[in-house]
Residue frames as qw, qx, qy, qz and C-alpha x, y, z in Angstrom:
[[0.278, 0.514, -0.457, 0.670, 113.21, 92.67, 85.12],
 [0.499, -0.258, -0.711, 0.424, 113.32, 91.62, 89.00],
 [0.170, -0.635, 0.204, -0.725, 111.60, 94.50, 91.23],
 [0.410, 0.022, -0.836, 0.363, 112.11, 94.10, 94.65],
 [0.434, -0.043, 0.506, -0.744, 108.96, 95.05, 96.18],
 [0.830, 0.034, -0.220, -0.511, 107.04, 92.54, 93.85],
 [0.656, 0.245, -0.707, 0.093, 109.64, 89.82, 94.57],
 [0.185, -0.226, 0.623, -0.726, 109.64, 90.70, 98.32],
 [0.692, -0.038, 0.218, -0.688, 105.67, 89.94, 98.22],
 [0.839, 0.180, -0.412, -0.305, 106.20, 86.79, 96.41],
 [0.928, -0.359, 0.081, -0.061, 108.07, 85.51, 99.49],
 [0.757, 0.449, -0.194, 0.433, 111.75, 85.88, 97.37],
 [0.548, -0.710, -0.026, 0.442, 114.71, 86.75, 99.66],
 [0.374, 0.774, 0.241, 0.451, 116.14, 90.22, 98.55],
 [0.438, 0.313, -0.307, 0.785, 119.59, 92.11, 99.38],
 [0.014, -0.037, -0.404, 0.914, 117.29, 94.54, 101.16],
 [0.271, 0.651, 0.583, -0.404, 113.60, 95.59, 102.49],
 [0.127, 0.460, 0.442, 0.760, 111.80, 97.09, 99.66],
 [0.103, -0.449, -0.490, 0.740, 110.37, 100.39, 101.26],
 [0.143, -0.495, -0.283, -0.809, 107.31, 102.77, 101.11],
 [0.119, 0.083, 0.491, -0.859, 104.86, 105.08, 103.14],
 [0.017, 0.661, 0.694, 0.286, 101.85, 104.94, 104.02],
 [0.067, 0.967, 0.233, -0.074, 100.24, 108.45, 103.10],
 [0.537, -0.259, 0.395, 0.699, 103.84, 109.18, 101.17],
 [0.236, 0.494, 0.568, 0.615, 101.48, 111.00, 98.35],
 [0.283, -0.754, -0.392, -0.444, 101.40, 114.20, 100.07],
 [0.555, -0.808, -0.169, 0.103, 101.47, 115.92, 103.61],
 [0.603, -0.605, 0.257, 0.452, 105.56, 116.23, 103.94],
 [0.461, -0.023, 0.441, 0.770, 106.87, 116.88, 100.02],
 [0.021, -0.612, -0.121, 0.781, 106.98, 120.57, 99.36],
 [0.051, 0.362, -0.223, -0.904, 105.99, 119.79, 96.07],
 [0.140, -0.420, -0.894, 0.065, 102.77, 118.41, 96.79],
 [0.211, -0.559, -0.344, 0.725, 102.33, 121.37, 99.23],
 [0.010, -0.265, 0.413, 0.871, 102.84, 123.63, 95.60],
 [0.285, -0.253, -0.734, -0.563, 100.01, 121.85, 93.75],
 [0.276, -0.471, -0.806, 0.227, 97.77, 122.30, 97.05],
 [0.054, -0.451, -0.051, 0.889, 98.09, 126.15, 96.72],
 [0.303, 0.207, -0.444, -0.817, 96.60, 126.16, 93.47],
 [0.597, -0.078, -0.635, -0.484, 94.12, 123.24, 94.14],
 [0.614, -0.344, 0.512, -0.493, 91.91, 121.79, 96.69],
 [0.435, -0.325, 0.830, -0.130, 91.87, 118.35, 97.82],
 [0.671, 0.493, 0.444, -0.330, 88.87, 117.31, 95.72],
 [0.541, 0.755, -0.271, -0.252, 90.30, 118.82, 92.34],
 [0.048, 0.659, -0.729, -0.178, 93.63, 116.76, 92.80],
 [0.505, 0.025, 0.784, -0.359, 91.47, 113.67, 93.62],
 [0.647, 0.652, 0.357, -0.172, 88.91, 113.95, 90.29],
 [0.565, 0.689, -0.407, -0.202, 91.78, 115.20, 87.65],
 [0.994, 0.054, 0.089, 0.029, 93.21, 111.72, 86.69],
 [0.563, 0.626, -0.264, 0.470, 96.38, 113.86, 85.60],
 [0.342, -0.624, 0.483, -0.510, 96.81, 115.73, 89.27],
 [0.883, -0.334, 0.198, -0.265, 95.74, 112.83, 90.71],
 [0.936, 0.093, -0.147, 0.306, 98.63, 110.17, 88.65],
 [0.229, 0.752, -0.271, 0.555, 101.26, 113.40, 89.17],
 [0.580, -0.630, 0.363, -0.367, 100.75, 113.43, 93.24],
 [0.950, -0.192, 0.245, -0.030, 101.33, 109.34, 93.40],
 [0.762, 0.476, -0.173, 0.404, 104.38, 109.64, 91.28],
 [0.117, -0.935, 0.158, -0.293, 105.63, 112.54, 93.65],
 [0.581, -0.592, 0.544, -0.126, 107.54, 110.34, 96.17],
 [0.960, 0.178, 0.216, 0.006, 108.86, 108.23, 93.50],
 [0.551, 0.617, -0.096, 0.554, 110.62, 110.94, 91.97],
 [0.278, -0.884, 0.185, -0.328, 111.15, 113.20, 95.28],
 [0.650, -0.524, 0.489, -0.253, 112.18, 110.22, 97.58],
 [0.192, 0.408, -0.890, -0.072, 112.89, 107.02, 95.56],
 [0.718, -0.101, 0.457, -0.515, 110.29, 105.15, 97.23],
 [0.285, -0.117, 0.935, 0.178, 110.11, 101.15, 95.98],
 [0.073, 0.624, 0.759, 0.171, 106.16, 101.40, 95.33],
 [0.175, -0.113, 0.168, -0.964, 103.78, 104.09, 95.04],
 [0.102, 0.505, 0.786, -0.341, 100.06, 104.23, 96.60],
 [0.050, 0.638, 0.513, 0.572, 97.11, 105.76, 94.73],
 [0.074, -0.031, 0.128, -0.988, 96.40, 109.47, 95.74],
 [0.365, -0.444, -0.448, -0.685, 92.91, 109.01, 96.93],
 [0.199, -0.253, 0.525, -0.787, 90.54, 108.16, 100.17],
 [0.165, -0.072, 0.955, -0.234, 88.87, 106.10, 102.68],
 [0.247, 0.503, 0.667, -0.490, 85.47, 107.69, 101.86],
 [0.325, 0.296, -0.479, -0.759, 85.05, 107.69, 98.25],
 [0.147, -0.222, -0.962, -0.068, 83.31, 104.57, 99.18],
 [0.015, -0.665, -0.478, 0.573, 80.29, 106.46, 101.72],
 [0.214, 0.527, -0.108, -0.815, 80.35, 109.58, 98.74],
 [0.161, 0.201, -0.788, -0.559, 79.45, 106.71, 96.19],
 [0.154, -0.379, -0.902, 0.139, 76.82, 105.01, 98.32],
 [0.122, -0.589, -0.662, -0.447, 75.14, 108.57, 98.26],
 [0.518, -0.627, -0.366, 0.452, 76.23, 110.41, 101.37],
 [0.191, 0.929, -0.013, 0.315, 77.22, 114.37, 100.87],
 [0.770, -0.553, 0.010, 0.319, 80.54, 114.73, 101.62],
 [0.088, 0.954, -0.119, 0.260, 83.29, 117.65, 101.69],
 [0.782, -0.183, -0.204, 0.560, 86.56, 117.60, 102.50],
 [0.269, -0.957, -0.088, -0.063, 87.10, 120.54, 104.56],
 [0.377, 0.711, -0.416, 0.423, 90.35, 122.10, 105.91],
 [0.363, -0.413, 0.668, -0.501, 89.72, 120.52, 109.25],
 [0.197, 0.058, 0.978, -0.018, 89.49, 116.67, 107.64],
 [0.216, -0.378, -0.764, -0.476, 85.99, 115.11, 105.69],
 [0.328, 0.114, 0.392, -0.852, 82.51, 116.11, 106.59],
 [0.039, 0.323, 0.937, 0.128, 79.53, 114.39, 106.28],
 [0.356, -0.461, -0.206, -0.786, 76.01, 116.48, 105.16],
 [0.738, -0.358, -0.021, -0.572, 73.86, 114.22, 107.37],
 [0.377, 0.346, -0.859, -0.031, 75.46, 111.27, 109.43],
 [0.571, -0.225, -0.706, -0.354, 74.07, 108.27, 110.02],
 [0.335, -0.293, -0.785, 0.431, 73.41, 109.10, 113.54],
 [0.110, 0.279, 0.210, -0.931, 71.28, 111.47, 112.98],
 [0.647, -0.096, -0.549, -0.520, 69.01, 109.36, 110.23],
 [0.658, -0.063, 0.126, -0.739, 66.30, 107.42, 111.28],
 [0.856, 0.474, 0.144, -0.151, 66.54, 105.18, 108.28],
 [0.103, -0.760, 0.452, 0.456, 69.74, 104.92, 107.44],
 [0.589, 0.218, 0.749, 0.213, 69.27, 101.76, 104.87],
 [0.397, 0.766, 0.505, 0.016, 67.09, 104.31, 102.70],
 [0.100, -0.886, 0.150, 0.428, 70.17, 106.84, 102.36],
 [0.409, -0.511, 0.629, 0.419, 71.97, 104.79, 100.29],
 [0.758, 0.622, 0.092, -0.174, 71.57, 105.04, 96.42],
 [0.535, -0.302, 0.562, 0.555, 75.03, 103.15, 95.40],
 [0.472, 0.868, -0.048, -0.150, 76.59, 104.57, 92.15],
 [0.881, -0.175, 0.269, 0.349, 79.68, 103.09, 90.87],
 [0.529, 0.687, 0.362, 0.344, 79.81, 105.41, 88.49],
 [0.200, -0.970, -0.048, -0.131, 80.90, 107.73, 90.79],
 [0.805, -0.393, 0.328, 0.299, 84.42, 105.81, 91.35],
 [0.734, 0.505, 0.105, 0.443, 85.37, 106.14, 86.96],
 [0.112, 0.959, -0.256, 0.036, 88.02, 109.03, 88.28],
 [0.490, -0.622, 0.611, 0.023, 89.86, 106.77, 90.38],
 [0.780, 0.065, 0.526, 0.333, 90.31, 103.83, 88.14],
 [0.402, 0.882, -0.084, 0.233, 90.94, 107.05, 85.06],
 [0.072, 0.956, -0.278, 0.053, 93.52, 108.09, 87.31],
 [0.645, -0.393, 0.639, 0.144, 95.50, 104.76, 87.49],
 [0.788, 0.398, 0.294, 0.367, 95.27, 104.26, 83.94],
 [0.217, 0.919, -0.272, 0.184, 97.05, 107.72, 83.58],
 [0.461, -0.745, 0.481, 0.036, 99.54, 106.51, 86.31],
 [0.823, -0.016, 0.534, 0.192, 100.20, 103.07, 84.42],
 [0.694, 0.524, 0.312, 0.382, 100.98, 105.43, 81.11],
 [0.106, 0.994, -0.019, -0.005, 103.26, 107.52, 82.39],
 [0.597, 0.694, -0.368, 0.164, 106.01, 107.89, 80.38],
 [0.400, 0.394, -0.719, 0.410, 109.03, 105.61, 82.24],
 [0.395, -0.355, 0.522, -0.667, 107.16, 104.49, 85.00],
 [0.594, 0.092, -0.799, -0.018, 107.92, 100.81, 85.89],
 [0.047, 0.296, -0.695, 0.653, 106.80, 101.48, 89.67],
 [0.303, -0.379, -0.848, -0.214, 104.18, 99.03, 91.33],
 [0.360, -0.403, -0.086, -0.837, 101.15, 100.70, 91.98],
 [0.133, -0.152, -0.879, 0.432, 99.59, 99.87, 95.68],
 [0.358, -0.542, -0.396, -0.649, 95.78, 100.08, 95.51],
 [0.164, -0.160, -0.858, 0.459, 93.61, 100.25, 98.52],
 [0.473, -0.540, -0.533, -0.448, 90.56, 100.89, 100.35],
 [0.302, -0.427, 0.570, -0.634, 89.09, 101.46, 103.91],
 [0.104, -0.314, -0.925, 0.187, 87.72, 98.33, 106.00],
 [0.321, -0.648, -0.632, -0.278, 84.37, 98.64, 106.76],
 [0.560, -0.589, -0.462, 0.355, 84.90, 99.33, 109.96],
 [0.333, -0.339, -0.083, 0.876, 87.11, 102.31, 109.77],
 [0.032, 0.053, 0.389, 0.919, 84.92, 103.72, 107.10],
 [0.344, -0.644, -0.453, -0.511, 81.83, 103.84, 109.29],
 [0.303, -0.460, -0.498, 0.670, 83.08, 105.17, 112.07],
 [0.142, -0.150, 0.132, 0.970, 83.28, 108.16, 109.92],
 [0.324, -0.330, -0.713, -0.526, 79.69, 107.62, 108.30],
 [0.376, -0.656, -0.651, 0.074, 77.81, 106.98, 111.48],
 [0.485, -0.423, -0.251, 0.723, 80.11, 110.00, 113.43],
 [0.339, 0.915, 0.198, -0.094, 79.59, 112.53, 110.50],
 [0.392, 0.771, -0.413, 0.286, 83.65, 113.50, 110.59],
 [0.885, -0.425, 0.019, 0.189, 86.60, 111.98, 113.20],
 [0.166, 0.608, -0.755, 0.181, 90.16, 112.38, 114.36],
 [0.412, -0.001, -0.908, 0.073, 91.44, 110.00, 116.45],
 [0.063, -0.098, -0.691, 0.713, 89.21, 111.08, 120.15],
 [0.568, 0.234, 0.164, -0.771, 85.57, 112.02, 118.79],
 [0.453, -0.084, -0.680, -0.571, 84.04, 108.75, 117.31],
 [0.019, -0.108, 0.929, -0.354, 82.64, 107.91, 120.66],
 [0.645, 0.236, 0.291, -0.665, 78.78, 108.36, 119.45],
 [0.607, 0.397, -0.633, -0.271, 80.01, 105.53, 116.28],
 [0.370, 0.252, -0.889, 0.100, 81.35, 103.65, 118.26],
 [0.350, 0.044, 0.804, -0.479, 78.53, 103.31, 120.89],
 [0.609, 0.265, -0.098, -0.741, 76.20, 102.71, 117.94],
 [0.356, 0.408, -0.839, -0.045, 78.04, 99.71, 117.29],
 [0.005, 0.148, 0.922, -0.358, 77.14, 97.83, 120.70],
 [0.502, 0.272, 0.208, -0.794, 73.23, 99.89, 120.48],
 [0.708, 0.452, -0.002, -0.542, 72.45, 98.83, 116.79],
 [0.395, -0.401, 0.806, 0.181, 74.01, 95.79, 116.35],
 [0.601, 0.445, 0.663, 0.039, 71.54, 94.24, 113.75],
 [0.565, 0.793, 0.217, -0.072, 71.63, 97.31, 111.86],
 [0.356, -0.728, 0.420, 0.409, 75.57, 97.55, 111.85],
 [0.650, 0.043, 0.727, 0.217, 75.44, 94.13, 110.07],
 [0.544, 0.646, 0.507, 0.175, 73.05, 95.47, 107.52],
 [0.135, 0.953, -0.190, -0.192, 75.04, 98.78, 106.97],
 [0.520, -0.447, 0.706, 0.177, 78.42, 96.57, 107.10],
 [0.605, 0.119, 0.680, 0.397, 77.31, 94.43, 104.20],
 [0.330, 0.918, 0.193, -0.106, 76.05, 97.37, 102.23],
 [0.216, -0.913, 0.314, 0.147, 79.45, 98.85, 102.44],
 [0.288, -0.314, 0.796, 0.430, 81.66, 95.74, 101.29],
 [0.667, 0.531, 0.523, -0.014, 79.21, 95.08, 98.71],
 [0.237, 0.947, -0.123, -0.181, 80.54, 98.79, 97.02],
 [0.431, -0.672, 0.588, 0.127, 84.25, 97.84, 98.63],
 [0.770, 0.139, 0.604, 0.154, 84.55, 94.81, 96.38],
 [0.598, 0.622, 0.388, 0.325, 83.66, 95.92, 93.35],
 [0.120, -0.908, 0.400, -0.003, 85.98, 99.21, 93.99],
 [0.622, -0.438, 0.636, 0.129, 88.50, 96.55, 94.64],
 [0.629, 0.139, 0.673, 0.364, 88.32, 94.46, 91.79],
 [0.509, 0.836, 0.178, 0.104, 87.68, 97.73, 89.32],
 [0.115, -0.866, 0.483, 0.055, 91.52, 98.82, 90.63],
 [0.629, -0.353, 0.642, 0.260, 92.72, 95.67, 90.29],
 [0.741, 0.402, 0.512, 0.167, 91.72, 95.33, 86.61],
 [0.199, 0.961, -0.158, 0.108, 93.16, 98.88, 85.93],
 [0.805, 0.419, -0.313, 0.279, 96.06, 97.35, 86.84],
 [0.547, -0.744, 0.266, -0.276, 97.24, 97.41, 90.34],
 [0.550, 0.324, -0.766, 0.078, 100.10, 95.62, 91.49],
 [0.321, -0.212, -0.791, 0.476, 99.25, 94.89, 95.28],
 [0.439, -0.556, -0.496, -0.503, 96.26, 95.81, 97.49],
 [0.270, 0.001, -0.691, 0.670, 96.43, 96.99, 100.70],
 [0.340, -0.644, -0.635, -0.259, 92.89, 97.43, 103.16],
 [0.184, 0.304, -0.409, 0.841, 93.24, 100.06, 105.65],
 [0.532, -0.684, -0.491, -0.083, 91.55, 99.58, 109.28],
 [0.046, 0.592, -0.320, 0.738, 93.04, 102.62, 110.54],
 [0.529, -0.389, 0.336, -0.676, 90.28, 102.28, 113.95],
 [0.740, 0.061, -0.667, -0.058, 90.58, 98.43, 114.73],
 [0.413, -0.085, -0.741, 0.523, 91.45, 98.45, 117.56],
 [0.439, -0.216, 0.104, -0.866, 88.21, 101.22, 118.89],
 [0.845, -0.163, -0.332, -0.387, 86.57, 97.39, 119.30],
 [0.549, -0.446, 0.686, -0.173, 87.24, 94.98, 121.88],
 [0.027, 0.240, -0.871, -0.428, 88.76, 91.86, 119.36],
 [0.183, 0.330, 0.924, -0.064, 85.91, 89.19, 119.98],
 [0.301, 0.782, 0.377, -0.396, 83.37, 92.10, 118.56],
 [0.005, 0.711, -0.497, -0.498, 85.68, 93.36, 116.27],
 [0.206, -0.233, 0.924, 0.221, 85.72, 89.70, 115.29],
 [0.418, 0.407, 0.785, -0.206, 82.27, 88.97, 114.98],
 [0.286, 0.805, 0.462, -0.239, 80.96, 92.11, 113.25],
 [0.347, 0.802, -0.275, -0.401, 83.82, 92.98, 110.74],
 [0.214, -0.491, 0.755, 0.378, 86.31, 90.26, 110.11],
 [0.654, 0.387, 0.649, 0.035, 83.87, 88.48, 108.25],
 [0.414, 0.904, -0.012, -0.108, 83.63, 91.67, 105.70],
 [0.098, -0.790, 0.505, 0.334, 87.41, 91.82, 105.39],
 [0.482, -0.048, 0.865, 0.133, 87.75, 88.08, 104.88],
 [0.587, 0.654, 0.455, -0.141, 85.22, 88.66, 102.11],
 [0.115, 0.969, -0.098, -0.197, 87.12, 91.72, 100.80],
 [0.611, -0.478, 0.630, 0.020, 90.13, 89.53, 101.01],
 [0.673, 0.229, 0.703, 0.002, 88.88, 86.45, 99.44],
 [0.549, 0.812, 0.158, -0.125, 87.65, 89.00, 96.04],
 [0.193, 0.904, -0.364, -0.119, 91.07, 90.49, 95.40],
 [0.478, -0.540, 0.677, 0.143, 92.96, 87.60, 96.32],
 [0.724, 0.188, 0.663, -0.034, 91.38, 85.26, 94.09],
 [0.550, 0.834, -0.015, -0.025, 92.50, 87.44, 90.76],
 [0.890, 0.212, -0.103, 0.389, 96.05, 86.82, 92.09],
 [0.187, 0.757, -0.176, 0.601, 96.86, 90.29, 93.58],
 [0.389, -0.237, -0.667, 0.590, 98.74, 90.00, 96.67],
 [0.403, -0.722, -0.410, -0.384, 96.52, 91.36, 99.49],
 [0.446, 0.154, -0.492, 0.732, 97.93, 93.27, 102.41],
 [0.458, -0.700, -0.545, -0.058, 95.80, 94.06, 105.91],
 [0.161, 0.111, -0.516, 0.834, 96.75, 96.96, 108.47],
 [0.421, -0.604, -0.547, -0.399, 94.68, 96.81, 111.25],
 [0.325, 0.458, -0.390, 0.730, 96.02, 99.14, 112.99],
 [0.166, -0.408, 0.302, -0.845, 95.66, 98.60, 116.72],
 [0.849, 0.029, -0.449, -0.275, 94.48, 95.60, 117.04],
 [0.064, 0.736, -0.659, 0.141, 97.04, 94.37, 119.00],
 [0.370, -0.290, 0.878, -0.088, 96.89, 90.70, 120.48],
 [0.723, 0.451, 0.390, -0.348, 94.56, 90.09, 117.97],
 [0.435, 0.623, -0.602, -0.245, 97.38, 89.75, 114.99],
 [0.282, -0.307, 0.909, -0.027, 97.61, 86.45, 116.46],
 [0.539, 0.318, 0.719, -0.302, 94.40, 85.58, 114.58],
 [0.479, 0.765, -0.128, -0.412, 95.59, 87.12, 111.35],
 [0.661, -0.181, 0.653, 0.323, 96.48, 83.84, 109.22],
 [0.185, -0.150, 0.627, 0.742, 97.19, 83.17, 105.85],
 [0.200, 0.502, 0.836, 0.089, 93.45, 83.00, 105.15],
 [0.157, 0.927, 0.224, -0.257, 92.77, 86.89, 105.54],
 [0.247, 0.860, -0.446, -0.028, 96.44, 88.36, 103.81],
 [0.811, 0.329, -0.193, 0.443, 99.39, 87.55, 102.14],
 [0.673, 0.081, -0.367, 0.636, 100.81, 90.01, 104.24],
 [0.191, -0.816, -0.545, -0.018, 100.05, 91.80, 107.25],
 [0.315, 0.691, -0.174, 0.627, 100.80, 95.54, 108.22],
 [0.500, -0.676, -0.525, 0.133, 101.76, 96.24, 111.76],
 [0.236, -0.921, -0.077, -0.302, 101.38, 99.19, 113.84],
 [0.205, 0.670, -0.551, 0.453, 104.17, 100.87, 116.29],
 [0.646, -0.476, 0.288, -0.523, 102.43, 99.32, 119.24],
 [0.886, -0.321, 0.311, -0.126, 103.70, 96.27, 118.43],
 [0.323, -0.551, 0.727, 0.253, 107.17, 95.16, 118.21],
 [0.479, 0.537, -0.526, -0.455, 108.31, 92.74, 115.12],
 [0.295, 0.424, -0.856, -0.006, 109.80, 90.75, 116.67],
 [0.394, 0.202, 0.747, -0.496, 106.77, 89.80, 119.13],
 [0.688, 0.381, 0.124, -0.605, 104.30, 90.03, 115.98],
 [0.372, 0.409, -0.797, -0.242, 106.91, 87.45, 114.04],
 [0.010, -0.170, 0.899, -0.403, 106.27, 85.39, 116.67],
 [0.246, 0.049, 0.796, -0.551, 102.55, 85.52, 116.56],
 [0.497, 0.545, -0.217, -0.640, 101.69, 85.69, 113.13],
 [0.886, 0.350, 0.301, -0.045, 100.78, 82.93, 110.82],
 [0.511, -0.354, 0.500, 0.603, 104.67, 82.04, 109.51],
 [0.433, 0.654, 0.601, 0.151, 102.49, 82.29, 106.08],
 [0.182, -0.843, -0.397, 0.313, 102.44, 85.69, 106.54],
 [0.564, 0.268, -0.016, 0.780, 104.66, 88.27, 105.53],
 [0.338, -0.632, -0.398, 0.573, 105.13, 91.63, 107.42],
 [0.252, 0.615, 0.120, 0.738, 105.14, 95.37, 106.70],
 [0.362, -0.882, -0.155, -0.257, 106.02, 98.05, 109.23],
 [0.390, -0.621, -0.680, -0.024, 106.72, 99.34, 111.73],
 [0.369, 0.273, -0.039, 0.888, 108.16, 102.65, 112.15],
 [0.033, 0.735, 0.656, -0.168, 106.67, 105.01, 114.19],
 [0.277, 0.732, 0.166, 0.600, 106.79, 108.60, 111.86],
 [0.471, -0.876, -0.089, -0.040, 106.73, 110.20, 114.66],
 [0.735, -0.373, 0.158, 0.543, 110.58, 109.17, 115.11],
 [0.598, 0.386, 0.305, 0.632, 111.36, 111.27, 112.22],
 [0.126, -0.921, -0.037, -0.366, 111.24, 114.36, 114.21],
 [0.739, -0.508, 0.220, 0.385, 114.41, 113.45, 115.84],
 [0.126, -0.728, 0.594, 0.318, 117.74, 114.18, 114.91],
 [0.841, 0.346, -0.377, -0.177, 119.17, 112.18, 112.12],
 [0.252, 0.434, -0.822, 0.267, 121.68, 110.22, 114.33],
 [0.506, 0.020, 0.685, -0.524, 118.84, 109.03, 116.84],
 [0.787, 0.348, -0.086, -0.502, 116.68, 108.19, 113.32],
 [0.582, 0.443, -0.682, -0.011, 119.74, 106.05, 112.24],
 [0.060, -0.233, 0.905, -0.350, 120.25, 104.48, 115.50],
 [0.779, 0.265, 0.458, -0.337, 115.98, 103.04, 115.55],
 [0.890, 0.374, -0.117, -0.233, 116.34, 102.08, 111.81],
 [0.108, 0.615, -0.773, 0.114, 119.68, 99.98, 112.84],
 [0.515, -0.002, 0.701, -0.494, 117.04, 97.82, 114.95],
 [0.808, 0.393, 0.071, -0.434, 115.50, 96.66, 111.90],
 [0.278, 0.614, -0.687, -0.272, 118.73, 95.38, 110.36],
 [0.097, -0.193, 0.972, -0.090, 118.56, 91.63, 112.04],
 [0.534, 0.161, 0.715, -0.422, 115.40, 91.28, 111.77],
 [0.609, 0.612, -0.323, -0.388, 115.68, 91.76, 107.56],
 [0.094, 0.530, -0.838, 0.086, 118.64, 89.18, 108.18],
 [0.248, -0.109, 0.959, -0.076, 116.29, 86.48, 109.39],
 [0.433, 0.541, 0.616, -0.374, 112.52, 87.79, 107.73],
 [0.203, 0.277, 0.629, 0.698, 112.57, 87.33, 103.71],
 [0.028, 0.602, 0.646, 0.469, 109.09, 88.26, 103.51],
 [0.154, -0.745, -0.464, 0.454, 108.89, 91.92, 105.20],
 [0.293, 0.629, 0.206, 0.690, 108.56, 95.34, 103.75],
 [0.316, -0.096, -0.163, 0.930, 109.90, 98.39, 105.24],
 [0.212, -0.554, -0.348, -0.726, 107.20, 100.72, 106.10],
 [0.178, -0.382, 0.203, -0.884, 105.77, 102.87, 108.57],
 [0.059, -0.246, -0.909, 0.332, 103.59, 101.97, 111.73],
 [0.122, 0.810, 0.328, -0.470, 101.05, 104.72, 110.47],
 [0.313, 0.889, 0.251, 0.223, 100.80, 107.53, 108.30],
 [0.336, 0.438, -0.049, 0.832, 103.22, 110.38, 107.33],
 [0.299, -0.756, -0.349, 0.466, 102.69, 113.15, 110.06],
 [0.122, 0.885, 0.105, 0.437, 102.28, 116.78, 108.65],
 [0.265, -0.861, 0.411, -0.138, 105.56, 118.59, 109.94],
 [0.733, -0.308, 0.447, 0.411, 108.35, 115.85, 109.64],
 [0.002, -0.796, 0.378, 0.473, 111.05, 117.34, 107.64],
 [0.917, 0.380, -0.111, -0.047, 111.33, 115.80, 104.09],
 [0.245, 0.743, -0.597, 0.179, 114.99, 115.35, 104.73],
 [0.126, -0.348, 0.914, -0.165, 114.67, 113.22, 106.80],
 [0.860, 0.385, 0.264, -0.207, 112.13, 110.83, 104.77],
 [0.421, 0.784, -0.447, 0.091, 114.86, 111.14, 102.53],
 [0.256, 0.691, -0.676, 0.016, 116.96, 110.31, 104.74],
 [0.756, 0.015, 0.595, -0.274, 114.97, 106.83, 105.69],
 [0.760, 0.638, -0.047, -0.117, 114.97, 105.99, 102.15],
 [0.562, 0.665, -0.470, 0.146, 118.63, 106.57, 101.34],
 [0.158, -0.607, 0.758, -0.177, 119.71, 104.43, 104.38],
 [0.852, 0.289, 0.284, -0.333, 117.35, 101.68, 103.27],
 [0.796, 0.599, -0.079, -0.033, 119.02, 101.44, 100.23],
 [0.373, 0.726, -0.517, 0.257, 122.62, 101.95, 101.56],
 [0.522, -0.626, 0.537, -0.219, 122.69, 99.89, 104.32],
 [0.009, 0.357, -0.932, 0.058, 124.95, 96.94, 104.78],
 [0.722, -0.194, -0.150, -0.647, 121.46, 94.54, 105.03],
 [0.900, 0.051, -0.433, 0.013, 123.25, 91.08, 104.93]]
């Protein structure tokens, strides 16, 4: 049977955008919120049942085209041996890596430490009527040592990471390849559980000036890339913030890239590898408007479905804690009802 987010990736032109969020497992559907009262973040994460339940949530709540695994950037850093707590004010590191000495000698990788997450996709893949394609993913390197070197991060405090970067440049490398070494095999243990598409999150791309950015991560992605692609699973990049740098994102790193609010479609259509396909670019934020302003931005998208087969509907970012599920909802149900053609 035809689904039109798998057909979408495969380049197939389809009545309409197939559509999902990122971070759609969570933050905005009150009955997420319910299962967060009676569990912490950790418990829904490790029970394979909580954990397939949450990622279904916005299938059944919202309709959504795909769903994304319920998990996080830094189950990679809590596998490699780092103490780490998710707190009510975002992750914590025991000891980060600006504050070690040694930081090579911290890391006792443990794969073993990952068997919840690939448990809880084999629950998702066997639950009863559920034909929806499962988006794995992962953090780049990059975003997932800001947090490592920093100890914890929003977006305005990684600025002791990020000068470590230009300081310890030899030992980035060696911390860098440590990291996709884990990242892979994470990758390819979701894909054999039975992912349908792969998506790499570089939330903090753009914290680099490109040419550095270039040197000292894109190699790891391209690597990251290369693993997942080569089993056949489309592969899908948001480096988020990047910005004139999407012109260097060809067909060699993703089947299809994600972009951020900061940059228009129609200027990233233009500077993307035609190869490419697109995803994005909503900024969530809009969804704290009125629903008649919400409808007039997602009207803007109509022509550009009309000439770009290969794009998916989706966000320029994350959900935002406080945007009224109604009007996720009510993104969703004009997706599906608009006139597209």
């Amino acid at each position: 049977m035809p689904d039109i987010f798998l057909d979408t990736l495969q380049g197939k032109r389809t009545e309409r955008p197939p559509i999902w969020f990122m971070r759609q497992a969570g933050r905005v559907l009150p009955s997420y919120n319910t299962l967060k009262e009676k569990h912490t973040f950790w418990q829904l994460m490790k029970d394979p049942e909580l954990a397939a339940k949450v990622t279904l949530l916005p299938i059944n709540d919202l309709g959504m085209d795909a769903a994304i695994l319920f998990s996080d950037i830094l189950v990679i850093p809590y596998a490699m041996g780092m103490g780490l707590d998710f707190t009510d004010q975002g992750p914590v590191f025991e000891q980060p890596l600006k504050d070690v000495e040694n930081p090579m000698e911290r890391f006792h990788p443990d794969a073993s430490k990952l068997e919840y997450i690939y448990n809880a996709i084999d629950a998702i893949k066997e639950t009863p009527g559920n034909t929806t394609p499962l988006v794995g993913f992962c953090g780049a390197p990059l975003t997932v040592m800001l947090f490592m070197i920093q100890g914890l991060g929003t977006r305005s405090n990684f600025a002791d990471a990020e000068r470590y970067f230009f300081k310890e440049k030899a030992l980035t490398r060696k911390i860098t390849d440590a990291v996709t070494e884990l990242t892979i095999e994470y990758a390819l243990q979701q894909v054999k559980h039975g992912v349908s598409a792969f998506q790499l999150f570089d939330t903090h791309a753009g914290s680099l000036p490109f040419g550095w950015y270039n040197e000292l991560f894109m190699p790891s992605v391209k690597k990251i890339a290369d693993a997942v692609r080569q089993t056949g699973t489309p592969f899908i990049f948001f480096p988020k913030g990047i910005g004139t740098g999407i012109q260097e994102m060809n067909h060699d790193i993703c089947d299809f890239l994600s972009i951020d609010w900061q940059t228009d479609l129609y200027t990233a259509r233009k500077m993307v590898d035609k190869n490419v396909g697109l995803q994005g670019n909503l900024d969530p934020r809009v969804l704290f408007a009125d629903q008649e302003t919400i409808r007039k931005e997602l009207y803007k998208y109509v022509p550009f479905h009309q000439q770009e087969a290969k794009w998916i509907f989706n966000l320029g970012h994350g959900l935002v804690p406080g945007i009224p599920v109604e009007n996720v909802k009510f993104v969703v149900d004009f997706v599906k009802q608009v006139h597209w053609e």
